[in-house]
mmCIF file of the N, C-alpha and C atoms, coordinates in Angstrom:
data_MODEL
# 
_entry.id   MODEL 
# 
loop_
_atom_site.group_PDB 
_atom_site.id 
_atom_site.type_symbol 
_atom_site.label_atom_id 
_atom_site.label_alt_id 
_atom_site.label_comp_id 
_atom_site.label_asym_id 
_atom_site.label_entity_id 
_atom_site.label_seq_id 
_atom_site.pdbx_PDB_ins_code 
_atom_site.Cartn_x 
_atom_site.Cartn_y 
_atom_site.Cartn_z 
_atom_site.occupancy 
_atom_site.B_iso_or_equiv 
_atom_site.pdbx_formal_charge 
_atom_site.auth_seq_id 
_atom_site.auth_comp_id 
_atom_site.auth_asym_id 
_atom_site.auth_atom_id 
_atom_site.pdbx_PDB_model_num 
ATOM 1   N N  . UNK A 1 1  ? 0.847   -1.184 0.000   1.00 0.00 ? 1  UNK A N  1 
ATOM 2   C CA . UNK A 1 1  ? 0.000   0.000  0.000   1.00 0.00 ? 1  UNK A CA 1 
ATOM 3   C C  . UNK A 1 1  ? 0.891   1.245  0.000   1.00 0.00 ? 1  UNK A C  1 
ATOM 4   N N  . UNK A 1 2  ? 0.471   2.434  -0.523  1.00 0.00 ? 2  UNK A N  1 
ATOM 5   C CA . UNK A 1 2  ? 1.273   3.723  -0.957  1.00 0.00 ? 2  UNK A CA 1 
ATOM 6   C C  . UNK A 1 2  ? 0.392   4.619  0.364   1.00 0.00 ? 2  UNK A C  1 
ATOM 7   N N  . UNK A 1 3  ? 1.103   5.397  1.270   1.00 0.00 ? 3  UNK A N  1 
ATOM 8   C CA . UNK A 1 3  ? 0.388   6.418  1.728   1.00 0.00 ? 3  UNK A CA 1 
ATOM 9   C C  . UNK A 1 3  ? 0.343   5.209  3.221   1.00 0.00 ? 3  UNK A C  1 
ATOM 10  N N  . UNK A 1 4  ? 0.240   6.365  3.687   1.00 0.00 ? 4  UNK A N  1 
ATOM 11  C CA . UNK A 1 4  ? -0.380  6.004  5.446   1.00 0.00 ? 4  UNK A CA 1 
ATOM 12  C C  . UNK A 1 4  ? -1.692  5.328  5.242   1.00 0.00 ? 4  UNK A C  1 
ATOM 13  N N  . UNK A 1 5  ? -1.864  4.488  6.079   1.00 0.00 ? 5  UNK A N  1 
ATOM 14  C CA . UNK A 1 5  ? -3.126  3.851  6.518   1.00 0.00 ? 5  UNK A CA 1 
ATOM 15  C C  . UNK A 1 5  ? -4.061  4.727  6.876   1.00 0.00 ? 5  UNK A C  1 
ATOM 16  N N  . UNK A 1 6  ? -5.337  4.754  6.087   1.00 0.00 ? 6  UNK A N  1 
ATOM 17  C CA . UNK A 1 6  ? -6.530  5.912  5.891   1.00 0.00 ? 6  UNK A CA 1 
ATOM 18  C C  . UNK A 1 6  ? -6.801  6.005  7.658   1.00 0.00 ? 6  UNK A C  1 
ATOM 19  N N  . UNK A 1 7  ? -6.825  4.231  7.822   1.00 0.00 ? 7  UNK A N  1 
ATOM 20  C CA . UNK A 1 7  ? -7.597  4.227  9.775   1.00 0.00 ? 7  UNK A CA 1 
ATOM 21  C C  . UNK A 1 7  ? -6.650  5.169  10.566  1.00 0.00 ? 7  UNK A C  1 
ATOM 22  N N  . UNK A 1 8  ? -5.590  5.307  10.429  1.00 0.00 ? 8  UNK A N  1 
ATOM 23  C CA . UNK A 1 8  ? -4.722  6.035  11.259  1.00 0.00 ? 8  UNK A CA 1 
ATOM 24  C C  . UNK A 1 8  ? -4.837  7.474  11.174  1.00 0.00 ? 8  UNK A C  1 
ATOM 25  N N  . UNK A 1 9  ? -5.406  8.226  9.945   1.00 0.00 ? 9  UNK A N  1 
ATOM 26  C CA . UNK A 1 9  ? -5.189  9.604  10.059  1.00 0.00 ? 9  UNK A CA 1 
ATOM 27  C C  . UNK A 1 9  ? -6.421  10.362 10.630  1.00 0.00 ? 9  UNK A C  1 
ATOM 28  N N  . UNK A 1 10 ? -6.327  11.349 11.175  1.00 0.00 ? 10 UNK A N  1 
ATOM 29  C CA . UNK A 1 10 ? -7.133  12.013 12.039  1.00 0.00 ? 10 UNK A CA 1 
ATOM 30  C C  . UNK A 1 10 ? -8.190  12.683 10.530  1.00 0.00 ? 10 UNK A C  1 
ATOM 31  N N  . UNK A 1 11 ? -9.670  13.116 11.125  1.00 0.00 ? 11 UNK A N  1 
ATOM 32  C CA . UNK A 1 11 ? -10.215 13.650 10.377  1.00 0.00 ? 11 UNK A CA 1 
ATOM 33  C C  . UNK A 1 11 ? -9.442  14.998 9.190   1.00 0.00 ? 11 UNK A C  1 
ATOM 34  N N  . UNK A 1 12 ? -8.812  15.901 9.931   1.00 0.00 ? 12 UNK A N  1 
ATOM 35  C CA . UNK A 1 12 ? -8.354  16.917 8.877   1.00 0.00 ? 12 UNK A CA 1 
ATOM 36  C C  . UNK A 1 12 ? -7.440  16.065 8.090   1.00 0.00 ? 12 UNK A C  1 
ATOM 37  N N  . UNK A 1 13 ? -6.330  15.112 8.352   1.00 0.00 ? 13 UNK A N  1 
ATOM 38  C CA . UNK A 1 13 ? -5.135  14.557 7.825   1.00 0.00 ? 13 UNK A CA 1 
ATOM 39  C C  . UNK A 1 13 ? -6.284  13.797 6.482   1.00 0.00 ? 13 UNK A C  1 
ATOM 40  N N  . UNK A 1 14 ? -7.338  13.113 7.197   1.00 0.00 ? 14 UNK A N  1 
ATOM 41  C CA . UNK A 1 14 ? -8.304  12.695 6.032   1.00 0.00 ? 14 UNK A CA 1 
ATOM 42  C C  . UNK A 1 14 ? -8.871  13.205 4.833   1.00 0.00 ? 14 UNK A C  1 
ATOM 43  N N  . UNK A 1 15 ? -9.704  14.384 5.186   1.00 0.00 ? 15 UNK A N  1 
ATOM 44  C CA . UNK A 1 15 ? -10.059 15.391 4.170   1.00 0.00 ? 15 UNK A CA 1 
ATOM 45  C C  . UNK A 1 15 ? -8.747  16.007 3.503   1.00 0.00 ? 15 UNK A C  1 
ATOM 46  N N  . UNK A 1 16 ? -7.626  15.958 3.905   1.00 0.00 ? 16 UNK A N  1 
ATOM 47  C CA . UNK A 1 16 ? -6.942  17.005 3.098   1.00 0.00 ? 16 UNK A CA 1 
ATOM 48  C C  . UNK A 1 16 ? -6.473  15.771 1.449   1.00 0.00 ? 16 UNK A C  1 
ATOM 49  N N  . UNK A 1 17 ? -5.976  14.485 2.364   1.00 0.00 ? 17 UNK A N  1 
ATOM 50  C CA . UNK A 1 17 ? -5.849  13.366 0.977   1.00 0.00 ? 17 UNK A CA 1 
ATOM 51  C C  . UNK A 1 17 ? -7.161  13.501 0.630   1.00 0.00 ? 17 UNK A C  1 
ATOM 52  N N  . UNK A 1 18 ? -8.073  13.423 0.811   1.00 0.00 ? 18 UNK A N  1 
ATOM 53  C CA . UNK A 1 18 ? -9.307  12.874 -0.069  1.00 0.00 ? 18 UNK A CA 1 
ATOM 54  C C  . UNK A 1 18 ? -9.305  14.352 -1.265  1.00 0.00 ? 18 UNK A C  1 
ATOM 55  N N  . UNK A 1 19 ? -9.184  15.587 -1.264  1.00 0.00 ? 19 UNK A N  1 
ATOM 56  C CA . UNK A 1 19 ? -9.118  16.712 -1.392  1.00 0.00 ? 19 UNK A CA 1 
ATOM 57  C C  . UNK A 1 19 ? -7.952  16.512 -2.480  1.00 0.00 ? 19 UNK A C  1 
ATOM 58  N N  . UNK A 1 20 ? -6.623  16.066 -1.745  1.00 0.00 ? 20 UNK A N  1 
ATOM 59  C CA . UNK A 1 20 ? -5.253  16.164 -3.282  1.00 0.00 ? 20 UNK A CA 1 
ATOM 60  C C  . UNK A 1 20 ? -5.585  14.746 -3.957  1.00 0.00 ? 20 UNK A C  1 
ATOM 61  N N  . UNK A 1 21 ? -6.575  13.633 -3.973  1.00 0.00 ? 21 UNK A N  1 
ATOM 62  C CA . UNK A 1 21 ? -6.527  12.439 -4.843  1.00 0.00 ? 21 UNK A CA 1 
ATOM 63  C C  . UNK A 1 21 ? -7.507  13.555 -5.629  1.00 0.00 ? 21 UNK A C  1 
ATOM 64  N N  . UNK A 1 22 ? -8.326  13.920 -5.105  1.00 0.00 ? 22 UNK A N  1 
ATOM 65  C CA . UNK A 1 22 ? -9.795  14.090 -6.090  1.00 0.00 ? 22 UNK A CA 1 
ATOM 66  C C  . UNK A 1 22 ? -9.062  15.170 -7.299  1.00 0.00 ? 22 UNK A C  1 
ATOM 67  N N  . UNK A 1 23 ? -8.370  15.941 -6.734  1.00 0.00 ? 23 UNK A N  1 
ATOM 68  C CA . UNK A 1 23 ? -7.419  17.182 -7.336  1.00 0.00 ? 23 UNK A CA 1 
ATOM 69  C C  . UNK A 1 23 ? -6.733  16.677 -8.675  1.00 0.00 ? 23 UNK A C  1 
ATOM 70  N N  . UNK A 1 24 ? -6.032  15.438 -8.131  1.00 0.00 ? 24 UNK A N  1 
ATOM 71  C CA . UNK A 1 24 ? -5.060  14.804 -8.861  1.00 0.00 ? 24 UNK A CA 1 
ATOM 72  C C  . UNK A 1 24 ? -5.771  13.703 -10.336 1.00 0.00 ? 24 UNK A C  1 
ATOM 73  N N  . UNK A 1 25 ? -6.936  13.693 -9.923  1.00 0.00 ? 25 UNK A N  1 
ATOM 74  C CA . UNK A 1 25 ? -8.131  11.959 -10.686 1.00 0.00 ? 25 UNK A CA 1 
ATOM 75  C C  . UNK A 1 25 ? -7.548  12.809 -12.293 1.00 0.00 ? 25 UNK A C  1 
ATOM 76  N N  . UNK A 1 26 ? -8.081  13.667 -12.441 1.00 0.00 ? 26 UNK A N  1 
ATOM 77  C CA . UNK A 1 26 ? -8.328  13.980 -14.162 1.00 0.00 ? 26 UNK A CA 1 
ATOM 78  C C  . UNK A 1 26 ? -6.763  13.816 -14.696 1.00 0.00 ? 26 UNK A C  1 
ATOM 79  N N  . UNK A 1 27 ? -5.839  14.185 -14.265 1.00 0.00 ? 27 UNK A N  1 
ATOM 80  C CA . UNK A 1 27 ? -4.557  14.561 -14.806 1.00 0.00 ? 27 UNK A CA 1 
ATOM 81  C C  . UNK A 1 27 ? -3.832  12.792 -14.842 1.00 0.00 ? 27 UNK A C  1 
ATOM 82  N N  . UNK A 1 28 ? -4.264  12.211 -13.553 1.00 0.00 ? 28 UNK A N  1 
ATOM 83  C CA . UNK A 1 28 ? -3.738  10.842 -13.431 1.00 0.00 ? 28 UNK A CA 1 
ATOM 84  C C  . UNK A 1 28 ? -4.602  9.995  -14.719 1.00 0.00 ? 28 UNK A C  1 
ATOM 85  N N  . UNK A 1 29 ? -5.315  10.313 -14.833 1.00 0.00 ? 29 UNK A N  1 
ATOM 86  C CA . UNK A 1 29 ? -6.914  9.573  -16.025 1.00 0.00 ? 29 UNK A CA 1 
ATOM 87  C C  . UNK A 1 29 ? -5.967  9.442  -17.158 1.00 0.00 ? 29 UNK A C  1 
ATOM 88  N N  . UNK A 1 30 ? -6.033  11.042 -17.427 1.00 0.00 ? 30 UNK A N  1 
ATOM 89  C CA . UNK A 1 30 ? -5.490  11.172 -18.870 1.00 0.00 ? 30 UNK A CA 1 
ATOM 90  C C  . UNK A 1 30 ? -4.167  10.847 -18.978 1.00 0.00 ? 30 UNK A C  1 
ATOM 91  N N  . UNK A 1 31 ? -3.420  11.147 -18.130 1.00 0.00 ? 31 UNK A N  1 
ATOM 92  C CA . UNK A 1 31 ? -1.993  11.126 -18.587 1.00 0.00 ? 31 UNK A CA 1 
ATOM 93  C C  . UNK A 1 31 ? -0.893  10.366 -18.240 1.00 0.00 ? 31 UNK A C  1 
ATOM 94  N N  . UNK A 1 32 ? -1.353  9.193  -16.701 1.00 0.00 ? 32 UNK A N  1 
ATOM 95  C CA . UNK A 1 32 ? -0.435  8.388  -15.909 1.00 0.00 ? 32 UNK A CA 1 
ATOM 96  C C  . UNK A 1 32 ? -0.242  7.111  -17.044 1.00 0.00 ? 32 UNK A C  1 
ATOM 97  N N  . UNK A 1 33 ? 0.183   6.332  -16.298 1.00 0.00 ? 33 UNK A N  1 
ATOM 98  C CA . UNK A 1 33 ? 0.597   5.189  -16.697 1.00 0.00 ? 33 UNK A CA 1 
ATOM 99  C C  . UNK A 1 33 ? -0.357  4.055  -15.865 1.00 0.00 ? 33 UNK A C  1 
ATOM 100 N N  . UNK A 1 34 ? -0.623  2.863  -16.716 1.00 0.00 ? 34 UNK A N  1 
ATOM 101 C CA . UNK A 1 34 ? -1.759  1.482  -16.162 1.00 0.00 ? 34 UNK A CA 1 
ATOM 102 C C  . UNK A 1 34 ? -1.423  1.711  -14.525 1.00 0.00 ? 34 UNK A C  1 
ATOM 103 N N  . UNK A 1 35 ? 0.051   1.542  -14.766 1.00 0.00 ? 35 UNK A N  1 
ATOM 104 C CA . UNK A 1 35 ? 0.282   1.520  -12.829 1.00 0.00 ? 35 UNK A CA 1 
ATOM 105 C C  . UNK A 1 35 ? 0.189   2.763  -11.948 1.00 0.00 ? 35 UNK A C  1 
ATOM 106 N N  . UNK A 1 36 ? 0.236   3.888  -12.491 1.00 0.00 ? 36 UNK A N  1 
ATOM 107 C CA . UNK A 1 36 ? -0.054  4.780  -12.003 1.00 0.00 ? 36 UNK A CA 1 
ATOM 108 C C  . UNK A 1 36 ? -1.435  5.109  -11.583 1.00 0.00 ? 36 UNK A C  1 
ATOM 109 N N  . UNK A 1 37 ? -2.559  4.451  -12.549 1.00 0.00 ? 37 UNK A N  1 
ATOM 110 C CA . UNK A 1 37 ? -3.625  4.836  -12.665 1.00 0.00 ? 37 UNK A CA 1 
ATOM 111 C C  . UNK A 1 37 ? -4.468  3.929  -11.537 1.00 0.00 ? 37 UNK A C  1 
ATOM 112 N N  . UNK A 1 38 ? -3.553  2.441  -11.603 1.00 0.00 ? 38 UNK A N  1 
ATOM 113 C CA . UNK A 1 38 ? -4.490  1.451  -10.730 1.00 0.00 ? 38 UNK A CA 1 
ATOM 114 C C  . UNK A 1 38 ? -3.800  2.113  -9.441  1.00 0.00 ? 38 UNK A C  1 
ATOM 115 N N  . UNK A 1 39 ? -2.955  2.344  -8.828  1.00 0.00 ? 39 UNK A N  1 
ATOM 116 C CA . UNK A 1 39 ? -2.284  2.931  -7.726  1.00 0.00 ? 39 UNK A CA 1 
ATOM 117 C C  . UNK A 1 39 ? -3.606  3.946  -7.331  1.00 0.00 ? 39 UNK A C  1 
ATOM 118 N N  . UNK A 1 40 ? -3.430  4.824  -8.576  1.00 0.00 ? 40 UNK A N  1 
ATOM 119 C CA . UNK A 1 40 ? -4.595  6.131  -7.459  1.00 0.00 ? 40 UNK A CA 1 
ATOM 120 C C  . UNK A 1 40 ? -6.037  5.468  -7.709  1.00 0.00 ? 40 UNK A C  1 
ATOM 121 N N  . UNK A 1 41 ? -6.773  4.683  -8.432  1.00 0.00 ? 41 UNK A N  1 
ATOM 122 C CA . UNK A 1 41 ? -8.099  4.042  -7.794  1.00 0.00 ? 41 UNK A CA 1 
ATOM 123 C C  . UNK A 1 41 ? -7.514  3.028  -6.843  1.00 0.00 ? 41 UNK A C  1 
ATOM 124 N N  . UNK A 1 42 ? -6.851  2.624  -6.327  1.00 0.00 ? 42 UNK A N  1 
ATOM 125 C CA . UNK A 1 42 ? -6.289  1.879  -4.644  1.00 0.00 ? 42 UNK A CA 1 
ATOM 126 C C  . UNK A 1 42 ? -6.719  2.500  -3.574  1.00 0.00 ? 42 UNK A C  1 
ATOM 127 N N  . UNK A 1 43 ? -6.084  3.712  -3.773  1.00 0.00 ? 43 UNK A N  1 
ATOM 128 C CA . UNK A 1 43 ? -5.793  4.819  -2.917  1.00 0.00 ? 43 UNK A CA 1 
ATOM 129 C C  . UNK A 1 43 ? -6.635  5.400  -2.724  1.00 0.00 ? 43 UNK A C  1 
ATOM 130 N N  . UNK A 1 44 ? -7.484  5.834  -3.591  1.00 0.00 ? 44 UNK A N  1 
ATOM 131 C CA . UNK A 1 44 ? -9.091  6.620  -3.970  1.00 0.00 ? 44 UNK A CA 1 
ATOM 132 C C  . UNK A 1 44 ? -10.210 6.164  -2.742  1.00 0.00 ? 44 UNK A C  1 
ATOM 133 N N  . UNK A 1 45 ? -9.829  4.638  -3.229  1.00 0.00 ? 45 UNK A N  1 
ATOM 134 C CA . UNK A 1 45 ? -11.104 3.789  -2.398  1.00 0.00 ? 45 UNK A CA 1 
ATOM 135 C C  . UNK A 1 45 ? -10.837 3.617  -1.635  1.00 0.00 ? 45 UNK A C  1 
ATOM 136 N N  . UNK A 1 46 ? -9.243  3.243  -0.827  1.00 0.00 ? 46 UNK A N  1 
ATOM 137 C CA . UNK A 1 46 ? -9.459  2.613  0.715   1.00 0.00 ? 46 UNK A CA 1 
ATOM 138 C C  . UNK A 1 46 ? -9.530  4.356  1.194   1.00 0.00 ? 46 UNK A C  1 
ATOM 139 N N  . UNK A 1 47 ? -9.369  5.259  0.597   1.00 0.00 ? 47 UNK A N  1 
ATOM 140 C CA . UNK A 1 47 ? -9.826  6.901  1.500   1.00 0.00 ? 47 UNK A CA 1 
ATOM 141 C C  . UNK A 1 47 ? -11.121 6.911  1.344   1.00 0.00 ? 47 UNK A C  1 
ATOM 142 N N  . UNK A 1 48 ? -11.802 6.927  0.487   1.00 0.00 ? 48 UNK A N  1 
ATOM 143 C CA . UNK A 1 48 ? -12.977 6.873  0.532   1.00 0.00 ? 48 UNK A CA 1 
ATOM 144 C C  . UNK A 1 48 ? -14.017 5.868  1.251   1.00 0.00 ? 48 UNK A C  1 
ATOM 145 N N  . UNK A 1 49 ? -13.591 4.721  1.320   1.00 0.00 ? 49 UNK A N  1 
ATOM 146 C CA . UNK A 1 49 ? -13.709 3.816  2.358   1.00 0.00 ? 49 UNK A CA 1 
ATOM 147 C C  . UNK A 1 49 ? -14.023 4.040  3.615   1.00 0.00 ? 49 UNK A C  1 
ATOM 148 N N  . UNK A 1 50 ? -12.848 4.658  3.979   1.00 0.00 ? 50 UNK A N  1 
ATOM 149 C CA . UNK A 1 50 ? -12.625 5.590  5.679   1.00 0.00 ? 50 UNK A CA 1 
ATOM 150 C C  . UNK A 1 50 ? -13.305 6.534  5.743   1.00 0.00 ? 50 UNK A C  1 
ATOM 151 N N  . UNK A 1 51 ? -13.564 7.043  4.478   1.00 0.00 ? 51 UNK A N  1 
ATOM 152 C CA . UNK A 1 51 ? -14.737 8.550  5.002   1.00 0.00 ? 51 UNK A CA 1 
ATOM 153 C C  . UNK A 1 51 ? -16.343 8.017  5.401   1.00 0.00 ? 51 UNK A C  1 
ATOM 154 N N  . UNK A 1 52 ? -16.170 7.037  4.563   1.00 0.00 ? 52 UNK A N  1 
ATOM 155 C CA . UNK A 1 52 ? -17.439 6.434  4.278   1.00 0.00 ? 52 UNK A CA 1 
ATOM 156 C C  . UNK A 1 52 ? -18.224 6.095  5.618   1.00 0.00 ? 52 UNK A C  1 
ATOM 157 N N  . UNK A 1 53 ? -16.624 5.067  6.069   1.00 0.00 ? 53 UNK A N  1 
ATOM 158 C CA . UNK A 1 53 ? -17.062 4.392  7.365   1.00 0.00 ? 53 UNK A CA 1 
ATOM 159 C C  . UNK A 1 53 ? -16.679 4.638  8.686   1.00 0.00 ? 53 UNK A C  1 
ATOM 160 N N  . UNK A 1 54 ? -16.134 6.324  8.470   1.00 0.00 ? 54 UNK A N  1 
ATOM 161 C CA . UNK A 1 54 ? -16.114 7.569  9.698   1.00 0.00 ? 54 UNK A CA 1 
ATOM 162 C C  . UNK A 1 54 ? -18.056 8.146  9.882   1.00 0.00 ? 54 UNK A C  1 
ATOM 163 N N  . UNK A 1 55 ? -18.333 8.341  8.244   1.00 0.00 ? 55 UNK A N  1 
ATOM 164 C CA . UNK A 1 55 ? -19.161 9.018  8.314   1.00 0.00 ? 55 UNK A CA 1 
ATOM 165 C C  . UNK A 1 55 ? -20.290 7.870  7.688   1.00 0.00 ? 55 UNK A C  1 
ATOM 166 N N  . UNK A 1 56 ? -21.437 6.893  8.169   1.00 0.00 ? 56 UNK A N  1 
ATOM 167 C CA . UNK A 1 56 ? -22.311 6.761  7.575   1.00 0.00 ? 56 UNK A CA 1 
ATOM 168 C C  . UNK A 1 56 ? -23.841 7.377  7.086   1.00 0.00 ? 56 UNK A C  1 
ATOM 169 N N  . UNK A 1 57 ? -23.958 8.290  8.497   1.00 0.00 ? 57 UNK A N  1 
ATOM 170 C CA . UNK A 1 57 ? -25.404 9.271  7.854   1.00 0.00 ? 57 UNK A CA 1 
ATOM 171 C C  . UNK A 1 57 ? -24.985 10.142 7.291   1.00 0.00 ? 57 UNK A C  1 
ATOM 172 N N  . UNK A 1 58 ? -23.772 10.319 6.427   1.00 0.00 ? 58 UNK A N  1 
ATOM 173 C CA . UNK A 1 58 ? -23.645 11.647 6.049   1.00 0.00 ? 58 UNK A CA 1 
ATOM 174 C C  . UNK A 1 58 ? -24.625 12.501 5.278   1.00 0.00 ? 58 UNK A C  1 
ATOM 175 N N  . UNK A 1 59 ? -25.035 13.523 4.933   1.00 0.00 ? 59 UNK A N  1 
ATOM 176 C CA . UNK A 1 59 ? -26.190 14.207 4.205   1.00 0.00 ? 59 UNK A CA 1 
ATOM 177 C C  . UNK A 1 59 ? -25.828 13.729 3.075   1.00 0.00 ? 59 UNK A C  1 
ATOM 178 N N  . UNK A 1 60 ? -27.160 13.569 2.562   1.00 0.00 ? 60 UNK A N  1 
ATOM 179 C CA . UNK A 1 60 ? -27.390 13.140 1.021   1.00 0.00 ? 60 UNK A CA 1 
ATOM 180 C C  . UNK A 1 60 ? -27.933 14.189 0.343   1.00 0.00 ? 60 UNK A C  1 
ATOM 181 N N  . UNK A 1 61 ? -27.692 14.863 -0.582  1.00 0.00 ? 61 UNK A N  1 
ATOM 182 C CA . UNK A 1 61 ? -28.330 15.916 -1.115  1.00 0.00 ? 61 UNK A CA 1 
ATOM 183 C C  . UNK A 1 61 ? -29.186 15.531 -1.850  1.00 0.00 ? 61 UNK A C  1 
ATOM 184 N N  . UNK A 1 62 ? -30.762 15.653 -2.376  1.00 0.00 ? 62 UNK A N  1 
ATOM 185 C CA . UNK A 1 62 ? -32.036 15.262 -2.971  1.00 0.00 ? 62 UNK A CA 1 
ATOM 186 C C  . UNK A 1 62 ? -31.165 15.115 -4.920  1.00 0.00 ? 62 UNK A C  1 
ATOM 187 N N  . UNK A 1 63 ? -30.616 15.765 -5.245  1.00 0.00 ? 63 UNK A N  1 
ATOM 188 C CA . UNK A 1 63 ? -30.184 15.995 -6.327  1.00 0.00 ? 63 UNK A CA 1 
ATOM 189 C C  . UNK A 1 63 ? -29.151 14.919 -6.967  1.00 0.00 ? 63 UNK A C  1 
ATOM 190 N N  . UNK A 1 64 ? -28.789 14.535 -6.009  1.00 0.00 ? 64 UNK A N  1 
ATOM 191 C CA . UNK A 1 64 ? -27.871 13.418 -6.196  1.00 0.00 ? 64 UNK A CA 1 
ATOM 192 C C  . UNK A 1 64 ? -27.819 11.657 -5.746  1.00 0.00 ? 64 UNK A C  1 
ATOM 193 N N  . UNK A 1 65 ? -29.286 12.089 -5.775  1.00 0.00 ? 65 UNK A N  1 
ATOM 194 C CA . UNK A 1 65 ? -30.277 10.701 -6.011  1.00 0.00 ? 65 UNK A CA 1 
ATOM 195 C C  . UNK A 1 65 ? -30.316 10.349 -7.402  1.00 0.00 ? 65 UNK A C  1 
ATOM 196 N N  . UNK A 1 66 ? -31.119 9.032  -7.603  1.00 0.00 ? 66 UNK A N  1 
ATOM 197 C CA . UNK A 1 66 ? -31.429 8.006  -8.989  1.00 0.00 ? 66 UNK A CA 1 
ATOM 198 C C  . UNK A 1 66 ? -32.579 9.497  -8.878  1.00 0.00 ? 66 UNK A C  1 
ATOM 199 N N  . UNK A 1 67 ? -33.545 9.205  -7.550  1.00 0.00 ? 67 UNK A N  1 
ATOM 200 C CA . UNK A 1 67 ? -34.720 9.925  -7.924  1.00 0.00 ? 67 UNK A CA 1 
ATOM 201 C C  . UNK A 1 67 ? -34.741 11.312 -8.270  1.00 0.00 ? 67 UNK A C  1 
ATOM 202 N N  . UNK A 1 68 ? -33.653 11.986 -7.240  1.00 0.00 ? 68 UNK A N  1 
ATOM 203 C CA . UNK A 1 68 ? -33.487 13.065 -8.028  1.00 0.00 ? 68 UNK A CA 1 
ATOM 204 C C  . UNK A 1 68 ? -33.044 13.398 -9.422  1.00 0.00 ? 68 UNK A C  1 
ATOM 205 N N  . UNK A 1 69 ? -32.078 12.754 -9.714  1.00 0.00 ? 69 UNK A N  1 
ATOM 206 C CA . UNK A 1 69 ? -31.604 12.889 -11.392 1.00 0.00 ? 69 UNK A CA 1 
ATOM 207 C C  . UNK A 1 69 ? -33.011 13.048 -12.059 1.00 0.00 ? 69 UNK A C  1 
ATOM 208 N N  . UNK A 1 70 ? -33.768 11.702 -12.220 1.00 0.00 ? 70 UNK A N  1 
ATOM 209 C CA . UNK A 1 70 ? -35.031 11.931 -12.948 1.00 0.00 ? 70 UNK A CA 1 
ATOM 210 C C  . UNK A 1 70 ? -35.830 13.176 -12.789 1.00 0.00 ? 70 UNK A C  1 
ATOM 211 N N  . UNK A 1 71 ? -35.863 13.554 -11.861 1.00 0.00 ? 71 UNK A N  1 
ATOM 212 C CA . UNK A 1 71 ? -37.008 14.491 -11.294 1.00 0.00 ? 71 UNK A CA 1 
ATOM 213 C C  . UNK A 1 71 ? -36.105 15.904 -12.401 1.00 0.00 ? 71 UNK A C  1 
ATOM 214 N N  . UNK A 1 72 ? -34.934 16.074 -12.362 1.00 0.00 ? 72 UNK A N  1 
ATOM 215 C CA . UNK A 1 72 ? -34.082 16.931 -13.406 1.00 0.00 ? 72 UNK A CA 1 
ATOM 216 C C  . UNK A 1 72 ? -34.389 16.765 -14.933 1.00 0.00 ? 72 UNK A C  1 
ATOM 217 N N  . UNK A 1 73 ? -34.564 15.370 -15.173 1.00 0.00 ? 73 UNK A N  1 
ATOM 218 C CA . UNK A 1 73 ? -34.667 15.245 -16.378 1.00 0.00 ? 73 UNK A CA 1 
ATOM 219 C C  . UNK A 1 73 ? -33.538 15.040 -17.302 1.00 0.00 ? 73 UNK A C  1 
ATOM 220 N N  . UNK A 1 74 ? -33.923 15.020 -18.605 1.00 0.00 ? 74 UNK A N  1 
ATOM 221 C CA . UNK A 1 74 ? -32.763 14.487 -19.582 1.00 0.00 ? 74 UNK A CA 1 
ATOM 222 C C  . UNK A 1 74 ? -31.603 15.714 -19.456 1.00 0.00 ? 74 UNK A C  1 
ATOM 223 N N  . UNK A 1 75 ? -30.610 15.357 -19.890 1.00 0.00 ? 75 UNK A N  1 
ATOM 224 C CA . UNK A 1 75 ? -29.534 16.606 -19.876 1.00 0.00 ? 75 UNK A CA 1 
ATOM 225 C C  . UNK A 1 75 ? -29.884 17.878 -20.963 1.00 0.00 ? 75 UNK A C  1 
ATOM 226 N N  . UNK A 1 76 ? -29.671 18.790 -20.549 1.00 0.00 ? 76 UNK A N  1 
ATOM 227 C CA . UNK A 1 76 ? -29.528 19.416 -21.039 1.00 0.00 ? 76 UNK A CA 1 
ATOM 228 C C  . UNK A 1 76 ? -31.182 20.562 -20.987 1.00 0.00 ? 76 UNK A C  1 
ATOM 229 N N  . UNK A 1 77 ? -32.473 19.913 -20.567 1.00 0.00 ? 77 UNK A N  1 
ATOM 230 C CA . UNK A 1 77 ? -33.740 19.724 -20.644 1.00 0.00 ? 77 UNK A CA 1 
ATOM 231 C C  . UNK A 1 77 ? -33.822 21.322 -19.989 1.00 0.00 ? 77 UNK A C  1 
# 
């Protein structure tokens, strides 16, 4: 594994990686290498993981539902 163990870092130490992966996704997408790329979805998920399972009621915003999408409609609509 690359990076400190997600369980070990304190909430801010948490948000700030979750904050430089999300920063980093588009540039790693387009431009890393296979191993580079499977490295940061590794990394992505066991942080996201830990947020997940720091935080389970976290707020859900109506909009970012199945039901909400529909209720928006087709793109662009």
């Amino acid at each position: 594994m690359t990076g400190v163990d997600p369980g070990r870092l304190d909430d801010q130490q948490l948000m700030k990686e979750l904050e430089t992966i999300h920063r980093t996704r588009h540039d790693t997408l387009l431009h890393g290498s296979n191993d580079a790329l499977r490295a940061h979805n590794d990394r992505m998920a066991q942080l996201e993981g830990e947020y997940l399972r720091r935080h389970p009621r976290r707020p859900v915003a109506a909009g970012r539902t199945r039901e909400g999408a529909r209720e928006r409609g087709p793109a662009g609509e």
